[in-house]
C-alpha positions as semicolon CSV with decimal commas, in nm:
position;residue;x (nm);y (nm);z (nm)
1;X;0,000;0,000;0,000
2;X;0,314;0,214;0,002
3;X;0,252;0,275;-0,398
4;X;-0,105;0,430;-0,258
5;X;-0,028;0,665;0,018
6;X;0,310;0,789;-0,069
7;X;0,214;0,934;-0,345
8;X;-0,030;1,118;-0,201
9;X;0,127;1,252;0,095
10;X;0,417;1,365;-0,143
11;X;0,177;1,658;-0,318
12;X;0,044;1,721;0,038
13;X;0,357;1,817;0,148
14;X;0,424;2,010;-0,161
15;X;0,063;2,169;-0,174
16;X;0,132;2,315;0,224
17;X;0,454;2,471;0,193
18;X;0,640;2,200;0,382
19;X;0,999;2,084;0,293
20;X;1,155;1,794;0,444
21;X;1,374;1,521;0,324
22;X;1,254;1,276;0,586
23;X;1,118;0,948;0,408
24;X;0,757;0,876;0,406
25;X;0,738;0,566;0,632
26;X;0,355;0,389;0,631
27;X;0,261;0,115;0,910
28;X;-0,023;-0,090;0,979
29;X;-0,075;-0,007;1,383
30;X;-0,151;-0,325;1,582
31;X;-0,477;-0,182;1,730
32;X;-0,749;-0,127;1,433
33;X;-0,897;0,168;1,659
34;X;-0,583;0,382;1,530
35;X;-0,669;0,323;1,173
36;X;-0,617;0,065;0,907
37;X;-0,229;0,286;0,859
38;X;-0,056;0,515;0,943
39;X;0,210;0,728;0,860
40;X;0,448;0,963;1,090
41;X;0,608;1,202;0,870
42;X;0,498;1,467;1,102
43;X;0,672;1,351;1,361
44;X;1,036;1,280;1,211
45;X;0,917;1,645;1,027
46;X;0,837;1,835;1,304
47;X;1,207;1,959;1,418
48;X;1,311;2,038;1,110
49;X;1,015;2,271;1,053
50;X;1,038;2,407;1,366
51;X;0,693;2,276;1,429
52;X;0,476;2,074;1,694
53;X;0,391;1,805;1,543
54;X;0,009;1,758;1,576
55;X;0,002;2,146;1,450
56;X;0,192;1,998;1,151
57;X;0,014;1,728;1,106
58;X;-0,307;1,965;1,104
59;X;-0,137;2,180;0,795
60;X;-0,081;1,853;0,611
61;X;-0,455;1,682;0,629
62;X;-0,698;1,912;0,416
63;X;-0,444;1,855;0,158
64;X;-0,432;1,486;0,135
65;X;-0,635;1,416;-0,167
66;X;-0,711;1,095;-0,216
67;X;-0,942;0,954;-0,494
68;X;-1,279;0,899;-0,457
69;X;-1,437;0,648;-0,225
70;X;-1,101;0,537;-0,056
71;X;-1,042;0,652;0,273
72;X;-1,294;0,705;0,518
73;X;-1,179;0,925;0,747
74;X;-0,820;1,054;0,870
75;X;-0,764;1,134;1,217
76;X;-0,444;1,224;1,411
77;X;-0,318;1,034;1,702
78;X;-0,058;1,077;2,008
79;X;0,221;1,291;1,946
80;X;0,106;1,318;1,560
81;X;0,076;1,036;1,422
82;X;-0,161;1,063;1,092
83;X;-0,434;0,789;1,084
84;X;-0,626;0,645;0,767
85;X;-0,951;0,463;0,791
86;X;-0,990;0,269;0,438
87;X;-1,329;0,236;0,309
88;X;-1,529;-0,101;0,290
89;X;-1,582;0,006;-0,102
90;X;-1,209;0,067;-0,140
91;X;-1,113;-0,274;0,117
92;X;-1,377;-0,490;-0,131
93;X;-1,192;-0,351;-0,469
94;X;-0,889;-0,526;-0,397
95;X;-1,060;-0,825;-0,401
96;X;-1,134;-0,791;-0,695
97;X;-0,805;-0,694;-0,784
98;X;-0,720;-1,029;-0,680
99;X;-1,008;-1,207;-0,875
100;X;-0,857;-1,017;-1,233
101;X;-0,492;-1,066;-1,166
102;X;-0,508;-1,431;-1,067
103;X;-0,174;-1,592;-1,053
104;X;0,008;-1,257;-1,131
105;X;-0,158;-1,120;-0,817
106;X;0,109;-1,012;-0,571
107;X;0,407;-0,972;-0,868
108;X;0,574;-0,701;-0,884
109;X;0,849;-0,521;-1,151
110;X;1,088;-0,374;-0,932
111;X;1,374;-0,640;-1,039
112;X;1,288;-0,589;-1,386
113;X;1,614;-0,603;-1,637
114;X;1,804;-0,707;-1,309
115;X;2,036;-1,030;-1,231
116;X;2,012;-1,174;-0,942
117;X;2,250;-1,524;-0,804
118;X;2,073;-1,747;-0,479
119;X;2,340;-1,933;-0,355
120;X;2,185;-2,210;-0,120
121;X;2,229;-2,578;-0,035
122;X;2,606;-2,634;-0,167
123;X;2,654;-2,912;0,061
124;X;3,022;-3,082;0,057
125;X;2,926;-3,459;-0,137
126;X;3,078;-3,628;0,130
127;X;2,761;-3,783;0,257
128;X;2,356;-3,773;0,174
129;X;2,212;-3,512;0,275
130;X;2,132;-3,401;0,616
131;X;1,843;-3,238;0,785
132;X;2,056;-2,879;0,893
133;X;2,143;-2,902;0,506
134;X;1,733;-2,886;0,402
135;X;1,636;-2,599;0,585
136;X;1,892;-2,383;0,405
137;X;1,768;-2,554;0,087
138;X;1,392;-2,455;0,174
139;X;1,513;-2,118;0,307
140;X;1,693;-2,059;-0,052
141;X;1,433;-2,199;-0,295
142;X;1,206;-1,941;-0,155
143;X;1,428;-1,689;-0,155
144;X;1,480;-1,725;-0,545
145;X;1,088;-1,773;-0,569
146;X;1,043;-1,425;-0,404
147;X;1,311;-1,262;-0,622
148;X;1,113;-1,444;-0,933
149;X;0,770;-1,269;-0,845
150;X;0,986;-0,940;-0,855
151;X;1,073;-0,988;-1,227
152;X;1,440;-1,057;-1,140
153;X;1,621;-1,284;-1,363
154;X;1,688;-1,554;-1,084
155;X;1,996;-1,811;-1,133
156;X;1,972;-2,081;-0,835
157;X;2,329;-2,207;-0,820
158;X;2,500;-2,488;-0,601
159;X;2,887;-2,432;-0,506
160;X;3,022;-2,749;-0,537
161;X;3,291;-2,805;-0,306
162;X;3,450;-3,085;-0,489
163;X;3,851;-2,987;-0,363
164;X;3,990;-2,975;-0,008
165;X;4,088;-3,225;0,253
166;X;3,713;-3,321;0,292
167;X;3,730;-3,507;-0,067
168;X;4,056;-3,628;0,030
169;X;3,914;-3,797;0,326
170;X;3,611;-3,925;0,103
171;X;3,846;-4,095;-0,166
172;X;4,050;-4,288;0,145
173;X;3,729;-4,399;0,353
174;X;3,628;-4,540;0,014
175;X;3,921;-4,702;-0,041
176;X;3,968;-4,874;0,291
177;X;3,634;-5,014;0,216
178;X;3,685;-5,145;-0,094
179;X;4,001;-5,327;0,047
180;X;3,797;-5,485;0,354
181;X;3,596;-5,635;0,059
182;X;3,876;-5,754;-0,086
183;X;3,952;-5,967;0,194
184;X;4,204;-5,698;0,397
185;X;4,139;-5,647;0,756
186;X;4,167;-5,237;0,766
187;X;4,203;-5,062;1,126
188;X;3,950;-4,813;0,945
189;X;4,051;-4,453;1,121
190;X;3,768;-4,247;1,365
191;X;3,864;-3,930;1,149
192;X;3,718;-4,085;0,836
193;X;3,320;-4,128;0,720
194;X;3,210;-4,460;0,842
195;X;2,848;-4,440;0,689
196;X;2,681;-4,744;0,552
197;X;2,686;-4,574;0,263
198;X;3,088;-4,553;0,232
199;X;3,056;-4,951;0,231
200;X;2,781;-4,929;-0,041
201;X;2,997;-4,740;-0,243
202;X;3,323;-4,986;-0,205
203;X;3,062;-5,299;-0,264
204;X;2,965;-5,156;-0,611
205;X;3,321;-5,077;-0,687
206;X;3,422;-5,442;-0,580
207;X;3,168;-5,548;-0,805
208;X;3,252;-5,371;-1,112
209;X;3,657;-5,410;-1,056
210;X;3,694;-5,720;-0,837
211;X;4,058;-5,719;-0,708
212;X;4,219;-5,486;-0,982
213;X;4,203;-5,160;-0,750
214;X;4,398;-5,342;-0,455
215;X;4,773;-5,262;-0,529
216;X;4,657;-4,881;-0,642
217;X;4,748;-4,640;-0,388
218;X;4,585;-4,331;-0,620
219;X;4,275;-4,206;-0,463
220;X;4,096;-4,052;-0,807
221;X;3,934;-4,307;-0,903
222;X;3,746;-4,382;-0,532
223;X;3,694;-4,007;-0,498
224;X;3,539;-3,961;-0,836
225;X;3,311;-4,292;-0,805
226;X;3,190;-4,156;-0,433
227;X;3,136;-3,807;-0,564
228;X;2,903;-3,901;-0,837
229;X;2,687;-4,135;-0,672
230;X;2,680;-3,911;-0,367
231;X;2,558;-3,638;-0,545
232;X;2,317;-3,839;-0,744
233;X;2,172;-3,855;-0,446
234;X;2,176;-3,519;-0,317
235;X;2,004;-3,437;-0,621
236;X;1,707;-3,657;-0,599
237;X;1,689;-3,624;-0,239
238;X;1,650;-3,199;-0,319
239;X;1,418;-3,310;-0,634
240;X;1,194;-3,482;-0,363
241;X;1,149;-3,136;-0,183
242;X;1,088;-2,919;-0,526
243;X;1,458;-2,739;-0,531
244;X;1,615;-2,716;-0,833
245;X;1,920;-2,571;-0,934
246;X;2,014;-2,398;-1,270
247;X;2,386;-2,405;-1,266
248;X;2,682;-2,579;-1,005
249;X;2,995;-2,416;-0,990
250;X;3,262;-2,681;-0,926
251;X;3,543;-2,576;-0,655
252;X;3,815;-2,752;-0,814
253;X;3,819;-2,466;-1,130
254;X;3,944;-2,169;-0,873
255;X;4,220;-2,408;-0,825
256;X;4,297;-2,475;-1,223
257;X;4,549;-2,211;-1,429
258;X;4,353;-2,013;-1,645
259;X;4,553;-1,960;-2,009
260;X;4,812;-1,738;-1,851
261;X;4,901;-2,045;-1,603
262;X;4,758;-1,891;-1,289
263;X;4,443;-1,982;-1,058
264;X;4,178;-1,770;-0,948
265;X;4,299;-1,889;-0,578
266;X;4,637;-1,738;-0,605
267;X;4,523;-1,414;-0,845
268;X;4,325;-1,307;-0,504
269;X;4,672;-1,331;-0,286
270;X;4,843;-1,146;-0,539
271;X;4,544;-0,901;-0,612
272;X;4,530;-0,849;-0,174
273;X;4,939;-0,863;-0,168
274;X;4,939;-0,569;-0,375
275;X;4,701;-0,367;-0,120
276;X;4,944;-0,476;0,137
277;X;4,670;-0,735;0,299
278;X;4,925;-1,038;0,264
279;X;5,205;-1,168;0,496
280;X;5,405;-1,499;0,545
281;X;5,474;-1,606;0,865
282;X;5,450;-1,967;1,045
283;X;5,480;-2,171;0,715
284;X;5,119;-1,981;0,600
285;X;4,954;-1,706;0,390
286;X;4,739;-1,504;0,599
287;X;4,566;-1,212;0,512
288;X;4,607;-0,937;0,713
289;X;4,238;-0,858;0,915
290;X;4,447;-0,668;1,203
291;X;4,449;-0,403;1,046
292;X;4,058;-0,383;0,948
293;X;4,071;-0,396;1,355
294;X;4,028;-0,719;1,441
295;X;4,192;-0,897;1,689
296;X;4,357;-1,216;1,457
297;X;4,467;-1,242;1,126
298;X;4,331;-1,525;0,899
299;X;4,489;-1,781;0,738
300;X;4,451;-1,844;0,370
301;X;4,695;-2,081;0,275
302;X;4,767;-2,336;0,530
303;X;5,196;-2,458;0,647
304;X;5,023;-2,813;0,478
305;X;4,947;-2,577;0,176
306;X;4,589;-2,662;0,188
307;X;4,372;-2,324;0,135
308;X;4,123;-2,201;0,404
309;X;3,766;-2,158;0,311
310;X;3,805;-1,790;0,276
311;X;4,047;-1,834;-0,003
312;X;3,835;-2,025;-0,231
313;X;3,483;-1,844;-0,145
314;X;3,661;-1,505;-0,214
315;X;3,773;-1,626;-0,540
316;X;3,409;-1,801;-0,609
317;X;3,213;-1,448;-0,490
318;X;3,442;-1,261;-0,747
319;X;3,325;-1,490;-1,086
320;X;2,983;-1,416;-0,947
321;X;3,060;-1,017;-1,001
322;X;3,216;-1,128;-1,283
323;X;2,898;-1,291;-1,419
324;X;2,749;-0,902;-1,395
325;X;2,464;-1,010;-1,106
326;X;2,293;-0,701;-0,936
327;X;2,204;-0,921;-0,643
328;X;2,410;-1,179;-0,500
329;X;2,247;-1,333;-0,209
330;X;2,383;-1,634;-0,031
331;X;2,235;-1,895;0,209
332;X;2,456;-2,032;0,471
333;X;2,492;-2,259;0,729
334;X;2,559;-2,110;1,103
335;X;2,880;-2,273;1,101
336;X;2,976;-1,980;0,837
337;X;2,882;-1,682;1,080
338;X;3,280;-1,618;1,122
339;X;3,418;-1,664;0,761
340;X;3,182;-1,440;0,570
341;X;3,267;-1,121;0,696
342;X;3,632;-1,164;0,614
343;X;3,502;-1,287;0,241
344;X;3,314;-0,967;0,225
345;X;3,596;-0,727;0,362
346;X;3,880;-0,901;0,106
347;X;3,616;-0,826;-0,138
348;X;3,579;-0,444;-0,019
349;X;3,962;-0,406;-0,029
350;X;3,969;-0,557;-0,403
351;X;3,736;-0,261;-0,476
352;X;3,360;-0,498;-0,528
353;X;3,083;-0,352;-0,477
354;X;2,992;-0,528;-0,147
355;X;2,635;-0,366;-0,152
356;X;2,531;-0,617;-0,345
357;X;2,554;-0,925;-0,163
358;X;2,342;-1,056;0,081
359;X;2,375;-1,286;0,318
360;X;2,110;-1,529;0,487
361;X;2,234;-1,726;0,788
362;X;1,998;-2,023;0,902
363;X;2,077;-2,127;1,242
364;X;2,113;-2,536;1,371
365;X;1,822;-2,780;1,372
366;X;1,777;-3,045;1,590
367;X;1,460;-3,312;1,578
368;X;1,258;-3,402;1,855
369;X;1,109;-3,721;1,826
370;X;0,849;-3,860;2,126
371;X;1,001;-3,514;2,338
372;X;1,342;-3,708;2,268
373;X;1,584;-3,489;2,114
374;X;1,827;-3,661;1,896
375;X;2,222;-3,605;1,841
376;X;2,413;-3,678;1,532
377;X;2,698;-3,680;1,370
378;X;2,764;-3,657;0,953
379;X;3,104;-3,787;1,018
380;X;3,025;-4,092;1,277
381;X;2,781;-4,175;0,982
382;X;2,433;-4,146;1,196
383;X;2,339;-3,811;1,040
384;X;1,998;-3,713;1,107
385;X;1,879;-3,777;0,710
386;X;1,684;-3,522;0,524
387;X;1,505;-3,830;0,346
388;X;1,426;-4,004;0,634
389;X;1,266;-3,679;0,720
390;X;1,109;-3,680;0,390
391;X;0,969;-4,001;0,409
392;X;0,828;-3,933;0,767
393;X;0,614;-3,676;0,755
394;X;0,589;-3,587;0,390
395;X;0,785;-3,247;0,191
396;X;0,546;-2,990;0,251
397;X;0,572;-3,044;0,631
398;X;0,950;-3,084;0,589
399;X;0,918;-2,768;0,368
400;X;0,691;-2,574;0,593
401;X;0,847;-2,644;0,903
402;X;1,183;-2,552;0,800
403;X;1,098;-2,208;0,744
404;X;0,800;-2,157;1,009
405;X;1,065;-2,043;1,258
406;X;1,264;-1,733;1,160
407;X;1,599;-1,778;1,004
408;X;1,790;-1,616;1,310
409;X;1,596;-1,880;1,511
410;X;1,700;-2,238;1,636
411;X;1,478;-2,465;1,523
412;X;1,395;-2,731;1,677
413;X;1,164;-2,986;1,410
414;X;0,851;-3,180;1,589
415;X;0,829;-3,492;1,389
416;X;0,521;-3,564;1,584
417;X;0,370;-3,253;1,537
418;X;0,434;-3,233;1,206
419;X;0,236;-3,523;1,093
420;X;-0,069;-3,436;1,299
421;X;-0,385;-3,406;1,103
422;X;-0,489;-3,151;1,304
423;X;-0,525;-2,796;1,349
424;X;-0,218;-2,780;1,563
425;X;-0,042;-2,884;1,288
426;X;0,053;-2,528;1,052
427;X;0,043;-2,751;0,776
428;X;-0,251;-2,898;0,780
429;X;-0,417;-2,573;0,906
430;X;-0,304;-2,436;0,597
431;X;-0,403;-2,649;0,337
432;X;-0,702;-2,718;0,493
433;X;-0,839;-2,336;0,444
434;X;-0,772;-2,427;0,111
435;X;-0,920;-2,737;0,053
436;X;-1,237;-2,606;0,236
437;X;-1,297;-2,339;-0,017
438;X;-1,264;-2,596;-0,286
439;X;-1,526;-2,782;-0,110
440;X;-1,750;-2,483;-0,099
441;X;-1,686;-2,363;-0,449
442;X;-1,777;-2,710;-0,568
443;X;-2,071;-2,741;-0,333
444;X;-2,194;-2,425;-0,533
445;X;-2,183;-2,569;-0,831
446;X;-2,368;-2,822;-0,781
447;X;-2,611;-2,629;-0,578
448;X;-2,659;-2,305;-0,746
449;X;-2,457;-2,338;-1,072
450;X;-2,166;-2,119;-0,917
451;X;-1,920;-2,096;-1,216
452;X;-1,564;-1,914;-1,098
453;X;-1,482;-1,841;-1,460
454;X;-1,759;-1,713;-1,611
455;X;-1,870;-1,461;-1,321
456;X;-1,877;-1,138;-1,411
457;X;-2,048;-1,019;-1,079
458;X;-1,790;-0,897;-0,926
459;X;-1,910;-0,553;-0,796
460;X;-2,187;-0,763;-0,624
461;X;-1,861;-0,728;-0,377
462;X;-1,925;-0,382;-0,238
463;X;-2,276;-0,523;-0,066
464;X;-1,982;-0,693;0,209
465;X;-1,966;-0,496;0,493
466;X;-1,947;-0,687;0,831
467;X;-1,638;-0,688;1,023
468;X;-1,521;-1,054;0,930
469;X;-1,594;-0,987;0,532
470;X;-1,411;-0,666;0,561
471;X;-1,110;-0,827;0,754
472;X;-1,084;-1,091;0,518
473;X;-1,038;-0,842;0,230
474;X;-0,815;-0,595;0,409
475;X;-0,588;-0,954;0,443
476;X;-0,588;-1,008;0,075
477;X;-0,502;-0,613;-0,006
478;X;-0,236;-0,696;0,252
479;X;-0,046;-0,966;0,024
480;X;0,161;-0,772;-0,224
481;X;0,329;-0,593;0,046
482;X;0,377;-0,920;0,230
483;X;0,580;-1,061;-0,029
484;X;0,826;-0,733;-0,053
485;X;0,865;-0,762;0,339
486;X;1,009;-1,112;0,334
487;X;1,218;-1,046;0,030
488;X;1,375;-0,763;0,196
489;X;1,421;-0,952;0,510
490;X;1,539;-1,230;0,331
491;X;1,260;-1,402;0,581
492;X;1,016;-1,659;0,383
493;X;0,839;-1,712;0,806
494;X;0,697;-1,314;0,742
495;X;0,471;-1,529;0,458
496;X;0,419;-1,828;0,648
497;X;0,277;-1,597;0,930
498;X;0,027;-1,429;0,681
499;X;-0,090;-1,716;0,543
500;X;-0,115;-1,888;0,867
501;X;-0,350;-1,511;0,934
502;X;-0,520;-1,557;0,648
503;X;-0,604;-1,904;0,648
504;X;-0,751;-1,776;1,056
505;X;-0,952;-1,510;0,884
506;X;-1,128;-1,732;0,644
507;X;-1,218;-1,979;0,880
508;X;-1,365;-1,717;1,131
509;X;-1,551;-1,554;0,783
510;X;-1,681;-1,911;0,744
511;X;-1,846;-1,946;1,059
512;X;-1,930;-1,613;1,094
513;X;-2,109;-1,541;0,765
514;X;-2,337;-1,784;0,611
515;X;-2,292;-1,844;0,211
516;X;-2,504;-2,099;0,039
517;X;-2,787;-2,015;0,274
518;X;-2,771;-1,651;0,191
519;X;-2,992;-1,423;-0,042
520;X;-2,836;-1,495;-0,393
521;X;-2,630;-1,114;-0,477
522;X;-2,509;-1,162;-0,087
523;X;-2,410;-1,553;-0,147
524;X;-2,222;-1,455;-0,462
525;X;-2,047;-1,151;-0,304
526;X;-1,901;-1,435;-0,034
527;X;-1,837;-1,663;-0,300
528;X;-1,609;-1,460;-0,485
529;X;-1,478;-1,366;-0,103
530;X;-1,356;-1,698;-0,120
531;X;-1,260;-1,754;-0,461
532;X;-0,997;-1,452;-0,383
533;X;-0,889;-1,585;-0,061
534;X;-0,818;-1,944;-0,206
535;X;-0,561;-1,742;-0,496
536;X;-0,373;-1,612;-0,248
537;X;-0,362;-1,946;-0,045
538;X;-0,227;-2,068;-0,359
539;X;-0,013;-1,789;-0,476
540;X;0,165;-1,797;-0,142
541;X;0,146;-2,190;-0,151
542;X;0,359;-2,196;-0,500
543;X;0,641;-1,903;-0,317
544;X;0,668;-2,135;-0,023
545;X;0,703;-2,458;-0,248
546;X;0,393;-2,651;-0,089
547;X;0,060;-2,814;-0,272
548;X;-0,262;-2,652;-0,258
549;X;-0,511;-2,980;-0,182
550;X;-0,839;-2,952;-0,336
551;X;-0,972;-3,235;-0,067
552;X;-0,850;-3,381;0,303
């Protein structure tokens, strides 16, 4: 509703003489008896004017001109806060609004002609995929899905950390298997992954080569057998929960010469050696963060000669600049709270434009089971398994759940819970408000010939007036805004909450005001009520990756 009232308030200001370069913020206040918003521009205007601010607010009313049949009265509140009471005509035109747009409801063009990169799951293929590793999956889908209904040009991509010690590790734990299955008994190492699905692997190599791999000390060919099947099945496992990616950057290429024999890796120590970031000392390379202040330097080529993680994601984050994205935004894991503000200030010093990278940090999750809270361990090989979790209690709970909780948050996932068929159960609660209106709209077919597409009594909407109608349609004006709110916060929960509003709204509407039953204009008017309130359900449903049930 910003687009509405700014606007608006802008001439005010003009047409009374004021001048202020304070912006225009507009809020919805909690208590409905202080209007349906609210801006306080006189407020954060009054010093600057030398001005109280009620008195200012007084100058700026009679001339807010606002188009016919829209706001139903202003008033002025505390200190000078400036209240607007929408009209039920104006409330009951967004729904139809809603009814015209139909899927395109909600979309916006303000990332028109604009790039944007969602970095999210990039989990190392040392192992199937965990459940910590799905919520940052959700958490980025939806991100991108935002970004899409903003007209940005949206590339999902998956960093594929196929270098480092970790793959290192892989290729032995694979190989150790495969000897035990050649008839070797292996003291098989605690540091290593000791999954059953490191013994799968070595069983289907044994199979294909027999004993032929038992004198070869070279790890490549273990490594690159576990990687692919390993990330076979990261892939279907994500393809089970809706998230795609369009493109996977493979780690190893920072560390390959380009065609004037050097790596991306070593063209960022020379690019930061030249700004006088670089020392040697202790056997490493460490770039110099003492003197950005802190209290450590940080080490990006190891005495073993192994990089750091900040070497390789500051290389990675400068191909995406290089790739001419207006938005980079990357999901991580908690455990990447400390390394991504170093990648970011390298980048500053190399002269990026830092501005435009985002980052989204999704905190631990652990899964209660019975009140039982189980511990696990990736490397110990009893991970907590995203398809386990899958096959448990179904993807849209595993989707909804995930992101239900605020990013910032813990999150601690209620298998139970989530596979109640109950209203306790935000999943089911949901879906349910949606599969209820399918009910009813089919219920009017059959009983009155209701026909969603060929209705063309919409303004049959104005005759809705009483407080749970008028709610219900102030929620569905609501949604555009919703959907800029958790793209700027980076927050898929804000839509999850709205819904979960939404869904509360309808139900109370339902009980509240009869609809079959009622006089025909009246019955159609609530009809098409809920005809708009199931295309947001459903536009909202597709952002947040879930189905829309017709029946439950």
């Amino acid at each position: 509703m910003r687009e509405f009232f700014v606007p608006v308030i802008q001439n005010a200001l003009r047409s009374a003489g004021i001048t202020t370069d304070k912006a225009i913020g507009i809020e919805q206040p909690s208590d409905k008896k202080f209007g349906d918003f609210s801006t306080n521009i006189a407020l954060l205007s009054a010093k600057e004017c030398k001005k109280n601010p009620r008195a200012l607010a007084q100058e700026i009313i009679p001339h807010l001109a606002f188009p016919p049949d829209t706001i139903a009265r202003i008033e002025i509140a505390g200190a000078g806060f400036i209240n607007f009471y929408l009209t039920p005509l104006f409330i009951m035109h967004s729904v139809e609004q809603v009814l015209q747009e139909g899927d395109n409801y909600g979309k916006g063009s303000v990332g028109k002609e604009q790039k944007a990169i969602v970095e999210y799951v990039s989990a190392n293929p040392t192992g199937p995929l965990t459940i910590g590793r799905g919520r940052g999956g959700v958490l980025g889908d939806c991100i991108a899905n935002l970004l899409a209904t903003q007209g940005y040009d949206v590339t999902r991509e998956y960093y594929f950390n196929d270098a480092g010690r970790q793959m290192q590790i892989l290729g032995e734990s694979v190989r150790f298997r495969y000897l035990e299955c050649c008839g070797k008994t292996i003291d098989f190492p605690v540091t290593h992954y000791q999954g059953d699905y490191i013994r799968d692997i070595a069983e289907a190599m044994f199979a294909e080569y027999g004993t032929t791999l038992e004198e070869n000390p070279a790890l490549d060919i273990f490594k690159k057998n576990a990687e692919e099947i390993i990330f076979k099945s990261i892939r279907t496992t994500l393809e089970r929960l809706g998230i795609r990616h369009d493109s996977f950057f493979n780690e190893h290429t920072l560390y390959t010469p380009d065609s004037q024999g050097i790596a991306a890796n070593q063209n960022v120590i020379e690019a930061l050696r030249k700004k006088e970031f670089i020392a040697e000392y202790d056997g490493a390379v460490w770039f110099l963060t003492t003197k950005l202040g802190q209290e450590k330097d940080k080490v990006l080529i190891k005495s073993s000669g192994e990089p750091s993680y900040r070497l390789p994601d500051i290389a990675y984050h400068i191909t995406k600049f290089a790739r001419s994205f207006d938005s980079i935004i990357n999901v991580f894991g908690a455990d990447h709270i400390d390394e991504y503000p170093d990648v970011i200030e390298a980048l500053k010093i190399l002269g990026y434009d830092t501005g435009r990278i985002k980052i989204a940090i999704n905190q631990f999750v652990t899964t209660t089971v019975d009140g039982q809270t189980l511990k696990m361990s990736t490397r110990k090989g009893n991970a907590d398994l995203l398809d386990d979790l899958i096959d448990d209690v179904g993807a849209d709970a595993t989707r909804l759940f995930f992101i239900m909780r605020g990013k910032d948050s813990h999150l601690n996932f209620d298998v139970e819970l989530a596979k109640k068929q109950s209203k306790d159960n935000p999943v089911f609660y949901l879906q349910y408000a949606h599969a209820r209106i399918c009910s009813l709209l089919r219920m009017a077919q059959q009983e009155i010939g209701f026909d969603p597409a060929s209705c063309s009594e919409q303004r049959l909407l104005q005759l809705l007036t009483s407080p749970s109608e008028l709610q219900l349609g102030f929620a569905l004006l609501d949604y555009p805004d919703m959907i800029k709110t958790s793209l700027r916060l980076l927050e898929p929960q804000k839509m999850v909450e709205y819904l979960h509003s939404l869904a509360e709204l309808f139900h109370r509407f339902y009980q509240e005001c009869p609809i079959l039953k009622a006089e025909p204009d009246i019955c159609t008017a609530r009809l098409l009520l809920s005809l708009a309130t199931r295309q947001v359900l459903r536009n909202g449903f597709r952002i947040l990756g879930v189905s829309a049930p017709e029946s439950m």
